[in-house]
N, CA, C and O atoms as a Maestro MAE file, in Angstrom:
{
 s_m_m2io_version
 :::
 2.0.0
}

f_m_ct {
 s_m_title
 :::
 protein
 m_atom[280] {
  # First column is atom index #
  i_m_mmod_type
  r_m_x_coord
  r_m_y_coord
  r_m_z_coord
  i_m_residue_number
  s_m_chain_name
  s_m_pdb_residue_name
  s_m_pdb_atom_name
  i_m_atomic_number
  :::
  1 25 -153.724 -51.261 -165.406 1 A "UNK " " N  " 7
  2 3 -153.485 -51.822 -166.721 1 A "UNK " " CA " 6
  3 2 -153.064 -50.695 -167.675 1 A "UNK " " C  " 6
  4 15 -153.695 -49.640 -167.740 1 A "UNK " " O  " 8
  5 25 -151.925 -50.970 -168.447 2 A "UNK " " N  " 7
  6 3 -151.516 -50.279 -169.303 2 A "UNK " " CA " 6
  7 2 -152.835 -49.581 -170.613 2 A "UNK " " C  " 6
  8 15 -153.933 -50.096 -170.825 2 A "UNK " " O  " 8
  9 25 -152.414 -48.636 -171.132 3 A "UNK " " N  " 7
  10 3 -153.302 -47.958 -172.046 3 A "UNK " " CA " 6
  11 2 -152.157 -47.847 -172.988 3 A "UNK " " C  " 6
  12 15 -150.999 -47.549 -172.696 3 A "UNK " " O  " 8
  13 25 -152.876 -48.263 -174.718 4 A "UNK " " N  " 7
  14 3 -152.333 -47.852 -175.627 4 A "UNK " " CA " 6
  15 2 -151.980 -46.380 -175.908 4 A "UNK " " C  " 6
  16 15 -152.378 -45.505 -175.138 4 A "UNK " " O  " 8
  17 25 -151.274 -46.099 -176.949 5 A "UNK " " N  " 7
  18 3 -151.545 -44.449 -177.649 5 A "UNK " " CA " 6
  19 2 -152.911 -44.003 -178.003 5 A "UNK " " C  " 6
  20 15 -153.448 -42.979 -177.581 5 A "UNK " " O  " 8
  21 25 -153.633 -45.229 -179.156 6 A "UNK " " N  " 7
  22 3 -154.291 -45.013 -179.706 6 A "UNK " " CA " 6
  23 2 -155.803 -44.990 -178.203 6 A "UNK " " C  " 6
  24 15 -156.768 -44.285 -177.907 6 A "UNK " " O  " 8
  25 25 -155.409 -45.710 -177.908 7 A "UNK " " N  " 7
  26 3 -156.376 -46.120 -176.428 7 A "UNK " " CA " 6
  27 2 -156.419 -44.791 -175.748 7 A "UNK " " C  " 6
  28 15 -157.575 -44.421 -175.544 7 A "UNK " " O  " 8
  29 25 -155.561 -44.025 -175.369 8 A "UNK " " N  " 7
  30 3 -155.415 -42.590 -174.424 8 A "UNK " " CA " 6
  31 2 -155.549 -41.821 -175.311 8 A "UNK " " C  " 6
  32 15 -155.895 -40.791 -174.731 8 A "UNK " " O  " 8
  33 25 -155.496 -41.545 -176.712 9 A "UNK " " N  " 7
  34 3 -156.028 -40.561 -176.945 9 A "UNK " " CA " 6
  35 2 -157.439 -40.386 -177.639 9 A "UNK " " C  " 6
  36 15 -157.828 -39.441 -178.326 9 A "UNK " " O  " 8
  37 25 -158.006 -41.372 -177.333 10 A "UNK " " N  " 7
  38 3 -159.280 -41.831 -177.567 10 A "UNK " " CA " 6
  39 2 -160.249 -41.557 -176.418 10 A "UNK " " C  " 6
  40 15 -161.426 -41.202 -176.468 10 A "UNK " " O  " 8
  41 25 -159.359 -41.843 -175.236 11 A "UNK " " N  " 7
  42 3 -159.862 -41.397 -173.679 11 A "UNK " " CA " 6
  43 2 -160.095 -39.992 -173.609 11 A "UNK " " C  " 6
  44 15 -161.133 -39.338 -173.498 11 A "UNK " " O  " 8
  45 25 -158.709 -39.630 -173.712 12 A "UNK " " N  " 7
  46 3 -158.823 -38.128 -174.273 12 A "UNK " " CA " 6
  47 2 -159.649 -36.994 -174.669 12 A "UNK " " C  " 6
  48 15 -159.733 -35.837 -174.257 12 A "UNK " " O  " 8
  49 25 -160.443 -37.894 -175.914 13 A "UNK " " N  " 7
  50 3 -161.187 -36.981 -176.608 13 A "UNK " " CA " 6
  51 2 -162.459 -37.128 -175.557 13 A "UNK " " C  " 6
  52 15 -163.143 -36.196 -175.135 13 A "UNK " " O  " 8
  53 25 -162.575 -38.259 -175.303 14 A "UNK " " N  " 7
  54 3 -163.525 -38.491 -174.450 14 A "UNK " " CA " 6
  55 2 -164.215 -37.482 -173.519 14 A "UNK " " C  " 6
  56 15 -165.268 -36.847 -173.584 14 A "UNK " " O  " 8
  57 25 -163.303 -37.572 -172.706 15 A "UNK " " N  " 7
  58 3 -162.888 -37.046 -171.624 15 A "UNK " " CA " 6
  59 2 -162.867 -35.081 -171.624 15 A "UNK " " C  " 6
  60 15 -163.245 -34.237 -170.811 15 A "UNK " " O  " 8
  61 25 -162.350 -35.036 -172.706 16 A "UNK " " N  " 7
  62 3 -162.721 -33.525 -172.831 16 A "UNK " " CA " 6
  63 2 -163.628 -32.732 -173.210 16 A "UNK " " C  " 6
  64 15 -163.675 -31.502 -173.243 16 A "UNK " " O  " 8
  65 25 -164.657 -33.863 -173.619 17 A "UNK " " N  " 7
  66 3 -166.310 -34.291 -174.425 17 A "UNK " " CA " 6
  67 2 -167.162 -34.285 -172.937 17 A "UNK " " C  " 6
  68 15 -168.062 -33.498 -173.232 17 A "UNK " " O  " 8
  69 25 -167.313 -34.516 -172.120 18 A "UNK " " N  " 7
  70 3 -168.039 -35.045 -171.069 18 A "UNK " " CA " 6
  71 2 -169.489 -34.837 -171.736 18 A "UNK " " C  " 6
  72 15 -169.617 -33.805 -172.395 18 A "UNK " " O  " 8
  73 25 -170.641 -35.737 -171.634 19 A "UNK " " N  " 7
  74 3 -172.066 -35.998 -172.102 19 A "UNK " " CA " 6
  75 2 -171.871 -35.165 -173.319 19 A "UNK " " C  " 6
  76 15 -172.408 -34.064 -173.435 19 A "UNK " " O  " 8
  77 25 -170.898 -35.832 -174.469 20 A "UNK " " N  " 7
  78 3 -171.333 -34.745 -175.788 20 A "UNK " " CA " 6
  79 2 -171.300 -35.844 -176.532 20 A "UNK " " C  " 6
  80 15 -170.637 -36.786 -176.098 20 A "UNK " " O  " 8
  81 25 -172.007 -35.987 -177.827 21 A "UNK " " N  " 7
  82 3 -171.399 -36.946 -178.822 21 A "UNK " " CA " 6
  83 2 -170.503 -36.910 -179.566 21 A "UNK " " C  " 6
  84 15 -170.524 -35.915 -180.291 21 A "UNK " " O  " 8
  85 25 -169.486 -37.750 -179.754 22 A "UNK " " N  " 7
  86 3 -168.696 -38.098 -180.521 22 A "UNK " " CA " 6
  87 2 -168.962 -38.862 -181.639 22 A "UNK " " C  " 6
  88 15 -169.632 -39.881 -181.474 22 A "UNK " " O  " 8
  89 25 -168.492 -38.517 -182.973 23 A "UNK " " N  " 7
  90 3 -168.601 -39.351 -184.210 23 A "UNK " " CA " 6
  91 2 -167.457 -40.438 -184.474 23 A "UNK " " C  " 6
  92 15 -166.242 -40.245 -184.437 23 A "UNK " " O  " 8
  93 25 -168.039 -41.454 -184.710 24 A "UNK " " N  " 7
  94 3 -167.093 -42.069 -185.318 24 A "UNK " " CA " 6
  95 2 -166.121 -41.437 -186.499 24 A "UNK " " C  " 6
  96 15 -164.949 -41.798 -186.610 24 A "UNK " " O  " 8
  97 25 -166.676 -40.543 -187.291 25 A "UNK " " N  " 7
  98 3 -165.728 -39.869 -188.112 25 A "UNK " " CA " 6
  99 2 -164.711 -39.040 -187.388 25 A "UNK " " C  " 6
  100 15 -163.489 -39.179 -187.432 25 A "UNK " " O  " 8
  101 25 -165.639 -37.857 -186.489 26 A "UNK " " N  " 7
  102 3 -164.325 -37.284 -185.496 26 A "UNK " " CA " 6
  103 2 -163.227 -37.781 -184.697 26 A "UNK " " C  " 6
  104 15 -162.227 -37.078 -184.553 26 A "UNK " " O  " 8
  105 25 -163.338 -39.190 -184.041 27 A "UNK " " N  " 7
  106 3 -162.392 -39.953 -183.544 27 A "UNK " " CA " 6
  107 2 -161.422 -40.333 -184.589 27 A "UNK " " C  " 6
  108 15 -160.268 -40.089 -184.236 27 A "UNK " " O  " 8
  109 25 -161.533 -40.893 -185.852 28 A "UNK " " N  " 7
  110 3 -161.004 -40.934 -186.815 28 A "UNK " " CA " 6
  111 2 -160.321 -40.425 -187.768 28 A "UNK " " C  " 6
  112 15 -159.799 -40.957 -188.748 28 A "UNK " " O  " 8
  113 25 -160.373 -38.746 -187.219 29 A "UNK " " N  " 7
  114 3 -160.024 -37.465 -188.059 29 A "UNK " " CA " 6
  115 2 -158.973 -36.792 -187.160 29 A "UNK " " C  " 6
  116 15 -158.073 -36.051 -187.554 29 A "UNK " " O  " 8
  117 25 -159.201 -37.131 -185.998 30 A "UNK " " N  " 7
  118 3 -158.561 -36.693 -185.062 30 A "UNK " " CA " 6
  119 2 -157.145 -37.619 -184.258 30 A "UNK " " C  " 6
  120 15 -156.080 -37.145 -183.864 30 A "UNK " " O  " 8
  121 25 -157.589 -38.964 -184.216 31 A "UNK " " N  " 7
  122 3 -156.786 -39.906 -183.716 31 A "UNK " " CA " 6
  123 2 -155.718 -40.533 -184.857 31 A "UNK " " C  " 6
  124 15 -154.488 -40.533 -184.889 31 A "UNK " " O  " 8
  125 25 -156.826 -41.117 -185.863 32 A "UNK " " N  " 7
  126 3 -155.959 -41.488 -187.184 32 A "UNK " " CA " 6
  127 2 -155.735 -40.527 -188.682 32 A "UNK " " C  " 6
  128 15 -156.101 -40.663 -189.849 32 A "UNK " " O  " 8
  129 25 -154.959 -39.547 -187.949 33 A "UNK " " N  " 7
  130 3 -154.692 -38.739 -189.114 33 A "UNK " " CA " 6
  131 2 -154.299 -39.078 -190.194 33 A "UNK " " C  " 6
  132 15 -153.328 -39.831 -190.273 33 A "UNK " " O  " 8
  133 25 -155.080 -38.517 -191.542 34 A "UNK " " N  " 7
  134 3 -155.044 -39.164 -193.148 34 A "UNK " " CA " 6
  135 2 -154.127 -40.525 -193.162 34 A "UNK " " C  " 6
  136 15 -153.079 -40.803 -193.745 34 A "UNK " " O  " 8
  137 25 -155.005 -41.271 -192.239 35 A "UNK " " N  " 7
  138 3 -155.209 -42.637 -192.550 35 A "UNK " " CA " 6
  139 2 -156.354 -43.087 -192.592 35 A "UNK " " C  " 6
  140 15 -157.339 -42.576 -192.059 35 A "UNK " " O  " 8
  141 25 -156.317 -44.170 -193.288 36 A "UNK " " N  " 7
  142 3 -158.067 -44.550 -193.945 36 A "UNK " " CA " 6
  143 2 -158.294 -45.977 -192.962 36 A "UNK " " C  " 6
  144 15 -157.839 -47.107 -193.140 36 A "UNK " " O  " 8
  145 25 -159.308 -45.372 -191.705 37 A "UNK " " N  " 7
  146 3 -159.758 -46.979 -190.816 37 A "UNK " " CA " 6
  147 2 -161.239 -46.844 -191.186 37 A "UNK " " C  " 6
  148 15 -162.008 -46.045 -191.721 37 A "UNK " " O  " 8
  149 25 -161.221 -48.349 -190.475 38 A "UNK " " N  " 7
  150 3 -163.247 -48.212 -190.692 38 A "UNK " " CA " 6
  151 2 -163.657 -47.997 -189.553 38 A "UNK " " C  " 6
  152 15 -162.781 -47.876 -188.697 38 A "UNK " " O  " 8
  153 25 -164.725 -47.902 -189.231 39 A "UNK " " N  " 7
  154 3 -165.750 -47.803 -187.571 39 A "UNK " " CA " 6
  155 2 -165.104 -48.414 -187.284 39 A "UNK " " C  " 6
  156 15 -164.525 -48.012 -186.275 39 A "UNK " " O  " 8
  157 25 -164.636 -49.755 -187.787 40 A "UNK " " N  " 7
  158 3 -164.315 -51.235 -186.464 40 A "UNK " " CA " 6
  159 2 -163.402 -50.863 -185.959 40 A "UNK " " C  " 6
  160 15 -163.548 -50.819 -184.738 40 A "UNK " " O  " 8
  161 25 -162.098 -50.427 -186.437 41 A "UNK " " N  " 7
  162 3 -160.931 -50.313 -185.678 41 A "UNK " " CA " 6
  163 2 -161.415 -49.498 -184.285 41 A "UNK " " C  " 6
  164 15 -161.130 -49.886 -183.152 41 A "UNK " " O  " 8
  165 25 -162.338 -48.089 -184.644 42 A "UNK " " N  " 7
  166 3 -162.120 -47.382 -183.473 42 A "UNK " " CA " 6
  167 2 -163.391 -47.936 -182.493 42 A "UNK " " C  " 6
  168 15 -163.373 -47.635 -181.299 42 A "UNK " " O  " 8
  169 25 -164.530 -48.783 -183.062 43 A "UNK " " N  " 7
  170 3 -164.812 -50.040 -181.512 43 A "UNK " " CA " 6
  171 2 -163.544 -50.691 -181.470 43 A "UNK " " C  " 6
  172 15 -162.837 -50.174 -180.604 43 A "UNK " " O  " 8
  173 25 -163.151 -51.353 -181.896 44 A "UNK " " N  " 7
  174 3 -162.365 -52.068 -180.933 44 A "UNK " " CA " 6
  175 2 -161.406 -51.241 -180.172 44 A "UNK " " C  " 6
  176 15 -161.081 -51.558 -179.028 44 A "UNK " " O  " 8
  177 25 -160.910 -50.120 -180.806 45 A "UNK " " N  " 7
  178 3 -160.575 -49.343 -179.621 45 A "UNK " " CA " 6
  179 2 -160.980 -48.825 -178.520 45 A "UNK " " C  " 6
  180 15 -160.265 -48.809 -177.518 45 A "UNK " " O  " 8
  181 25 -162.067 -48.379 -178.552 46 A "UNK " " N  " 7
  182 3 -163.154 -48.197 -177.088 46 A "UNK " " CA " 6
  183 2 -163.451 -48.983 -177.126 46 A "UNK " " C  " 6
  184 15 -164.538 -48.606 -176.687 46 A "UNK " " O  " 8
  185 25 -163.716 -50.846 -177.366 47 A "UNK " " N  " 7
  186 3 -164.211 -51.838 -176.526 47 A "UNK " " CA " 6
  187 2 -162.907 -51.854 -175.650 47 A "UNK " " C  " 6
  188 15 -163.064 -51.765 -174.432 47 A "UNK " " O  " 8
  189 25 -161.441 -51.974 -176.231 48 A "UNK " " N  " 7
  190 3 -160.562 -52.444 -175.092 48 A "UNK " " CA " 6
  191 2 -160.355 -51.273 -174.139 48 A "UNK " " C  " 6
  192 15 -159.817 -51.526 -173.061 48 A "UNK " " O  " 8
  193 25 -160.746 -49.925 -174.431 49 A "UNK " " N  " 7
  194 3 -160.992 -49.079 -172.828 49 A "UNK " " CA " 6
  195 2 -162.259 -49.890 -171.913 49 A "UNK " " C  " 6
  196 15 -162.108 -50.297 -170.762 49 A "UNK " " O  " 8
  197 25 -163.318 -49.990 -172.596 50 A "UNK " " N  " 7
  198 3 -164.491 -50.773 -171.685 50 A "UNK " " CA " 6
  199 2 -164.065 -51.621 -170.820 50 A "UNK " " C  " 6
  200 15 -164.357 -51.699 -169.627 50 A "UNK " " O  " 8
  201 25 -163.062 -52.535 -171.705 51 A "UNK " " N  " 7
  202 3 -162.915 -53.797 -170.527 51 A "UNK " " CA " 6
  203 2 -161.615 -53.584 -169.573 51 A "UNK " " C  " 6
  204 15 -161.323 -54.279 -168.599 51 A "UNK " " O  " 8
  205 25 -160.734 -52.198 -170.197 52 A "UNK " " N  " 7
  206 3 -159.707 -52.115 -168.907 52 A "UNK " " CA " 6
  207 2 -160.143 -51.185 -167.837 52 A "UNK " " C  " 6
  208 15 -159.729 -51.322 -166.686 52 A "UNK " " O  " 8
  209 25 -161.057 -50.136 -168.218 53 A "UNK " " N  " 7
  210 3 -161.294 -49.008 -167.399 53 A "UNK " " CA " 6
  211 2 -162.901 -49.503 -166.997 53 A "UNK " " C  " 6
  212 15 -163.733 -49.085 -167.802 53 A "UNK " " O  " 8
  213 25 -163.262 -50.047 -166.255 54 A "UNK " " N  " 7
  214 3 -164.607 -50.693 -166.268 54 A "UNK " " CA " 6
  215 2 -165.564 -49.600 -165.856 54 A "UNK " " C  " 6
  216 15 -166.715 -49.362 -166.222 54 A "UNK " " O  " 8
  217 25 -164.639 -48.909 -164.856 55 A "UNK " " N  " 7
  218 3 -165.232 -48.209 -163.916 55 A "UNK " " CA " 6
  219 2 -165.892 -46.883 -164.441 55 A "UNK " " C  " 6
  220 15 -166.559 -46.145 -163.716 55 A "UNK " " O  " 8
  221 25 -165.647 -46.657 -165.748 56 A "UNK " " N  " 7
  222 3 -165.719 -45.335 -166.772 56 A "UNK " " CA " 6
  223 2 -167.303 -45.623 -167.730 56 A "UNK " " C  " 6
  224 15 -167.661 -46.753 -168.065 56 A "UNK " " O  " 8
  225 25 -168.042 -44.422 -168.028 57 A "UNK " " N  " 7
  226 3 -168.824 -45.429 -168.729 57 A "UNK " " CA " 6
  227 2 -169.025 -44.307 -170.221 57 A "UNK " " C  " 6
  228 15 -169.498 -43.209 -170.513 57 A "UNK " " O  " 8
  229 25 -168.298 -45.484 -170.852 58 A "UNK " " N  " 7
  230 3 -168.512 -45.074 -172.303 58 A "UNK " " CA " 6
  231 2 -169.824 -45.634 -173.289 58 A "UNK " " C  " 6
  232 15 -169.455 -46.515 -174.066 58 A "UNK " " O  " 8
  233 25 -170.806 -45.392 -173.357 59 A "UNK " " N  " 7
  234 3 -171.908 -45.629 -174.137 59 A "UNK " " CA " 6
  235 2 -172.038 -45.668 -175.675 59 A "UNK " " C  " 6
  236 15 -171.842 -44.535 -176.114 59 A "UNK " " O  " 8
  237 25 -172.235 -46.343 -176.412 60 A "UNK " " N  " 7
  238 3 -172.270 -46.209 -177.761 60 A "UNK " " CA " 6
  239 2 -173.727 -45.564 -178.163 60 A "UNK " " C  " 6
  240 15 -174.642 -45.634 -177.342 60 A "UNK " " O  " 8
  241 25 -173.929 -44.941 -179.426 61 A "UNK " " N  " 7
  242 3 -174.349 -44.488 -179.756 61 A "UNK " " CA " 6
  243 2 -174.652 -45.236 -181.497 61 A "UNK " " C  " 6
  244 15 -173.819 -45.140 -182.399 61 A "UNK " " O  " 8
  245 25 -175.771 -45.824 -181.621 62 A "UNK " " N  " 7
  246 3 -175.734 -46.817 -182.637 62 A "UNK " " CA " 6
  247 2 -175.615 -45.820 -183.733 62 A "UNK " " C  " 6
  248 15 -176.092 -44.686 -183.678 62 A "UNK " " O  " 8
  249 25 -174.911 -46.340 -184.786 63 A "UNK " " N  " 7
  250 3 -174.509 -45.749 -186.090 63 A "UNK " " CA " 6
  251 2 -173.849 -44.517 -185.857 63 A "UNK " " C  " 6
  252 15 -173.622 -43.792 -186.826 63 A "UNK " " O  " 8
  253 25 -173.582 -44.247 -184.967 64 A "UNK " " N  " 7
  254 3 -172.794 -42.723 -184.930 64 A "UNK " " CA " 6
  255 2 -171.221 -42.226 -184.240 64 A "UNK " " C  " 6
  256 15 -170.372 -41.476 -184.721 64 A "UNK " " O  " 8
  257 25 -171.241 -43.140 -182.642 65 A "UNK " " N  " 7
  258 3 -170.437 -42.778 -182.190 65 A "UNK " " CA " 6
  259 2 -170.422 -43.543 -180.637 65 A "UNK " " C  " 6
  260 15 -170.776 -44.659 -180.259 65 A "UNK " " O  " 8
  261 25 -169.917 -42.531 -180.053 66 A "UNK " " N  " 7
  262 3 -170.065 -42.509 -178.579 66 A "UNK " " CA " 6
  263 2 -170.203 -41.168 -177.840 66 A "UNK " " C  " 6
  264 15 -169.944 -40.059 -178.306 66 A "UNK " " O  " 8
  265 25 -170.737 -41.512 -176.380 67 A "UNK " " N  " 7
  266 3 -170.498 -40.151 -175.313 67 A "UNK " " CA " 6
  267 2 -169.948 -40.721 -174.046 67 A "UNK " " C  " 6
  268 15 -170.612 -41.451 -173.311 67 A "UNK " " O  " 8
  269 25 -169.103 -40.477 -173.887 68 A "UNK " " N  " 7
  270 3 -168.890 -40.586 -171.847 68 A "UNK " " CA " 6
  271 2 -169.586 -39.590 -170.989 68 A "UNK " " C  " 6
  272 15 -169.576 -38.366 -170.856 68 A "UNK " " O  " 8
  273 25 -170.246 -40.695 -170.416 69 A "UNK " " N  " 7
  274 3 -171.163 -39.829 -169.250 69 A "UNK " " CA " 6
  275 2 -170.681 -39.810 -167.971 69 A "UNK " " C  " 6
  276 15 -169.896 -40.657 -167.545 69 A "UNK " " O  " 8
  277 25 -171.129 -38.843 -167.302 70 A "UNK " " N  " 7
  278 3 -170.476 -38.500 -166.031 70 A "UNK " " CA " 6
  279 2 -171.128 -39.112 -164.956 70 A "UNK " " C  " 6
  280 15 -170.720 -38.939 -163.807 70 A "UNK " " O  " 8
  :::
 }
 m_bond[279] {
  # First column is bond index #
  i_m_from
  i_m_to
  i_m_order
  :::
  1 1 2 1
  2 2 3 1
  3 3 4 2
  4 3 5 1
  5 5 6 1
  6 6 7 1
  7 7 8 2
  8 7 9 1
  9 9 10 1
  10 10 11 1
  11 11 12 2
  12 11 13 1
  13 13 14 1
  14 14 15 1
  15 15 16 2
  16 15 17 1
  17 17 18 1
  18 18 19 1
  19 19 20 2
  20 19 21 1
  21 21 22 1
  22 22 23 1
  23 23 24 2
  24 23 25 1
  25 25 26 1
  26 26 27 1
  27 27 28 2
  28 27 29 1
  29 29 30 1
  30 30 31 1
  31 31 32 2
  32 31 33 1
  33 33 34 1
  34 34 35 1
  35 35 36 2
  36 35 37 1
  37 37 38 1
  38 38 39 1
  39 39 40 2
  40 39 41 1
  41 41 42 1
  42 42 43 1
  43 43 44 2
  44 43 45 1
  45 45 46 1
  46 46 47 1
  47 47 48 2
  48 47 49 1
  49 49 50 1
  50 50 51 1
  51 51 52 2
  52 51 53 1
  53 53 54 1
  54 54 55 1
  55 55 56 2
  56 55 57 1
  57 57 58 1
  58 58 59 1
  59 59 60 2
  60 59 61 1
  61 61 62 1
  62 62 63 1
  63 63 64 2
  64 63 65 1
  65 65 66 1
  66 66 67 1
  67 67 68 2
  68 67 69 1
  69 69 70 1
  70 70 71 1
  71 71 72 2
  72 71 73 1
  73 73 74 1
  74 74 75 1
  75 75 76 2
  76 75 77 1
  77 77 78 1
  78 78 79 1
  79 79 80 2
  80 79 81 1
  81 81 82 1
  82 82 83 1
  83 83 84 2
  84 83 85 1
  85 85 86 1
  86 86 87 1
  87 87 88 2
  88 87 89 1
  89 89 90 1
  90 90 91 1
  91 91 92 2
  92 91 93 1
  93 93 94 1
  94 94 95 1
  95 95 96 2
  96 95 97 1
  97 97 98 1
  98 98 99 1
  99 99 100 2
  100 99 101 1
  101 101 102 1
  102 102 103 1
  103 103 104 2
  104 103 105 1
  105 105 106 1
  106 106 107 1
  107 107 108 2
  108 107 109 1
  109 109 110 1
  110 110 111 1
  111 111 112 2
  112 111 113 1
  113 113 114 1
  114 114 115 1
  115 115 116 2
  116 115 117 1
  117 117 118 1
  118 118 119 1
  119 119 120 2
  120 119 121 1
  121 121 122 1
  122 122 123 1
  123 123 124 2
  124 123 125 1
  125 125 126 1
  126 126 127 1
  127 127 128 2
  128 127 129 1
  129 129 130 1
  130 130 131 1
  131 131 132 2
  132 131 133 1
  133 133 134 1
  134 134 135 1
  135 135 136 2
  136 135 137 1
  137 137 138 1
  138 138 139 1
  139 139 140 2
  140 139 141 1
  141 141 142 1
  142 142 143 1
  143 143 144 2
  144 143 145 1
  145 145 146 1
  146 146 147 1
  147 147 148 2
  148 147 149 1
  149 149 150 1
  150 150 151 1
  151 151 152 2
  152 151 153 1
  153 153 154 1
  154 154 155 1
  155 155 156 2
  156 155 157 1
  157 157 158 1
  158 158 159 1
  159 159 160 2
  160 159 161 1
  161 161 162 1
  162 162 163 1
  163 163 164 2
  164 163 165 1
  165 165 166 1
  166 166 167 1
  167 167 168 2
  168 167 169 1
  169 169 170 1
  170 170 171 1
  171 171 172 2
  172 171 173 1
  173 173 174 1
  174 174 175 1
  175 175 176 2
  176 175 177 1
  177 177 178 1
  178 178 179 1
  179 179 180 2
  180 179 181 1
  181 181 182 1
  182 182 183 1
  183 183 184 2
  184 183 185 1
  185 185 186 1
  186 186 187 1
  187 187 188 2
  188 187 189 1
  189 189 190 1
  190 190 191 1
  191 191 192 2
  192 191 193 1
  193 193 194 1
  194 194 195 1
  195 195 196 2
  196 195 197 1
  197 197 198 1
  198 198 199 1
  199 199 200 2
  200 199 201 1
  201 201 202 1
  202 202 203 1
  203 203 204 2
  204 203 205 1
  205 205 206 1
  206 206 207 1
  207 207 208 2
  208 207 209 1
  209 209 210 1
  210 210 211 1
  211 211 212 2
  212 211 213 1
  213 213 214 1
  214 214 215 1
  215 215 216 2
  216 215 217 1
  217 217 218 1
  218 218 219 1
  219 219 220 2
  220 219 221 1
  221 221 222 1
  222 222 223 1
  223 223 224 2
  224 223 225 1
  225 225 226 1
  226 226 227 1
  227 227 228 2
  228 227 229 1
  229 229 230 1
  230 230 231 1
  231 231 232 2
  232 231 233 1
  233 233 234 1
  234 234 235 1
  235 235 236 2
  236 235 237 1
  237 237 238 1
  238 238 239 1
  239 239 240 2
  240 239 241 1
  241 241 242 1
  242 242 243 1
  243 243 244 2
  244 243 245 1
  245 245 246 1
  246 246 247 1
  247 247 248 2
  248 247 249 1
  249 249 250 1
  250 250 251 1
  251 251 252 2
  252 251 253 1
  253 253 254 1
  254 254 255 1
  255 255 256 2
  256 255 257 1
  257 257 258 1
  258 258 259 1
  259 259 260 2
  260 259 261 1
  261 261 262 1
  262 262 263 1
  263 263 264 2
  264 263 265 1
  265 265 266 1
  266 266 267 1
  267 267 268 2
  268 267 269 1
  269 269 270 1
  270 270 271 1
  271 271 272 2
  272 271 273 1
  273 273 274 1
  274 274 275 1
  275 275 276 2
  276 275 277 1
  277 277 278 1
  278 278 279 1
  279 279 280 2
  :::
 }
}
């Protein structure tokens, strides 16, 4: 299944993170440069990795973020 931009470089950060936390602000600072999103946009961006990459496991982190664990 295809991956967005915003989707791969979201993986990305992920991915170069292995068991670290990520902020919702840093995904946001980094992915959507001086553009103004809220948390939601970037869940719904890692929900639609969840449901294409199943096999990956991205964990949320309530009020803060996420980590991909290995």
């Amino acid at each position: 299944m295809a991956l967005t931009k915003k989707e791969l470089e979201v993986l990305d950060i992920l991915c170069k993170n292995i068991n670290k936390n990520i902020s919702y602000e840093y995904l946001k600072d980094i992915v959507w440069i001086n553009k103004n999103i809220s948390d939601s946009t970037v869940r719904d961006v890692v929900s639609r990795l969840k449901k294409k990459l199943d096999d990956i496991n991205i964990e949320n982190i309530s009020n803060f973020g996420y980590v991909l664990k290995k």
